[in-house]
matplotlib code that plots the C-alpha trace (Angstrom):
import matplotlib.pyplot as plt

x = [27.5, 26.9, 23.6, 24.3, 21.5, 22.9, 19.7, 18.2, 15.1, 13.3, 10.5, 13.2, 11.9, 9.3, 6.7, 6.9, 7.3, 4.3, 2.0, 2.2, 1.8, -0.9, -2.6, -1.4, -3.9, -6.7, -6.7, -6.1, -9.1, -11.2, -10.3, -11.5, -14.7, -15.1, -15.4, -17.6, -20.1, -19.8, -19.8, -19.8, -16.3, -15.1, -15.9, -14.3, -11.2, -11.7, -11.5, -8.5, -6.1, -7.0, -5.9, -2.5, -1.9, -2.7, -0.7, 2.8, 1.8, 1.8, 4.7, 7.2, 5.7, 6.4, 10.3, 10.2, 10.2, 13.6, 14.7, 13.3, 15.4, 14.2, 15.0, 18.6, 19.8, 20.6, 23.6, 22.6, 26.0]
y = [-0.3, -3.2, -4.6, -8.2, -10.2, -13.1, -14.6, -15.5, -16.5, -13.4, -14.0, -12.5, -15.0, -14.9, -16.9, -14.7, -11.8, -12.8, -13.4, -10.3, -8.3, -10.2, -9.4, -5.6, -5.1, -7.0, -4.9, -1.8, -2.4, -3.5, -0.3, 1.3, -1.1, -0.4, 3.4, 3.3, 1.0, -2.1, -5.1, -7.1, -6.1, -6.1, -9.7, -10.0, -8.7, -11.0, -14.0, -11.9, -11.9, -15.7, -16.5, -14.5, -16.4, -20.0, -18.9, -18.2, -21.5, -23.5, -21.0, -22.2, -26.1, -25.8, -24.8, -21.2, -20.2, -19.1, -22.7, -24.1, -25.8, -23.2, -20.2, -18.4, -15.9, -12.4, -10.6, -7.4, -6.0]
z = [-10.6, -12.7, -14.2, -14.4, -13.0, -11.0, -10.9, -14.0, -12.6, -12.6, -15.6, -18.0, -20.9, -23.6, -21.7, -19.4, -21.4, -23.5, -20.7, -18.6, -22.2, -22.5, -19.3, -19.5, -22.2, -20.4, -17.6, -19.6, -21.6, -18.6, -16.5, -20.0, -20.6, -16.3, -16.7, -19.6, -17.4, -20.1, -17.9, -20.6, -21.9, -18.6, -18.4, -21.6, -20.3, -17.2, -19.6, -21.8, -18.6, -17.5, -20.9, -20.4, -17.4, -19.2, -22.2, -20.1, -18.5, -21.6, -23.1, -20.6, -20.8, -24.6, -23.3, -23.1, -19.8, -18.5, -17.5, -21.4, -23.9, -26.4, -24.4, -24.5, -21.6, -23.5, -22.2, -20.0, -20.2]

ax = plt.figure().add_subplot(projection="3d")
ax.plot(x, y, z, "-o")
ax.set_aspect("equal")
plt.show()
């Protein structure tokens, strides 16, 4: 079975990469903030996963993204 991606349009870049890291640890920390009854925080978090979303944005804009000058394919061999 091989594990080449044909496709290398599947977010495999370090916008993209960045961005749903990002994100991840916004809506970690709002479940968390959500459970403790801080609505503040969880606001917070709100604001923490927007800013994900507008850094992968501006990440692949600045030639990251999988398509970006500055980004080069690894090899999943």
């Amino acid at each position: 079975m091989s594990n080449q991606h044909g496709d290398p349009g599947h977010g495999d870049s370090p916008a993209a990469w960045t961005a749903v890291v990002v994100m991840l640890i916004g809506i970690a920390a709002g479940t968390v903030f959500f459970f403790l009854h801080m609505p503040t925080l969880v606001w917070v978090c709100v604001g923490v996963v927007a800013l994900g979303l507008i850094l992968g944005f501006v990440l692949a804009k600045a030639g990251y993204g999988v398509n970006g000058p500055r980004y080069t394919p690894k090899s999943h061999d």
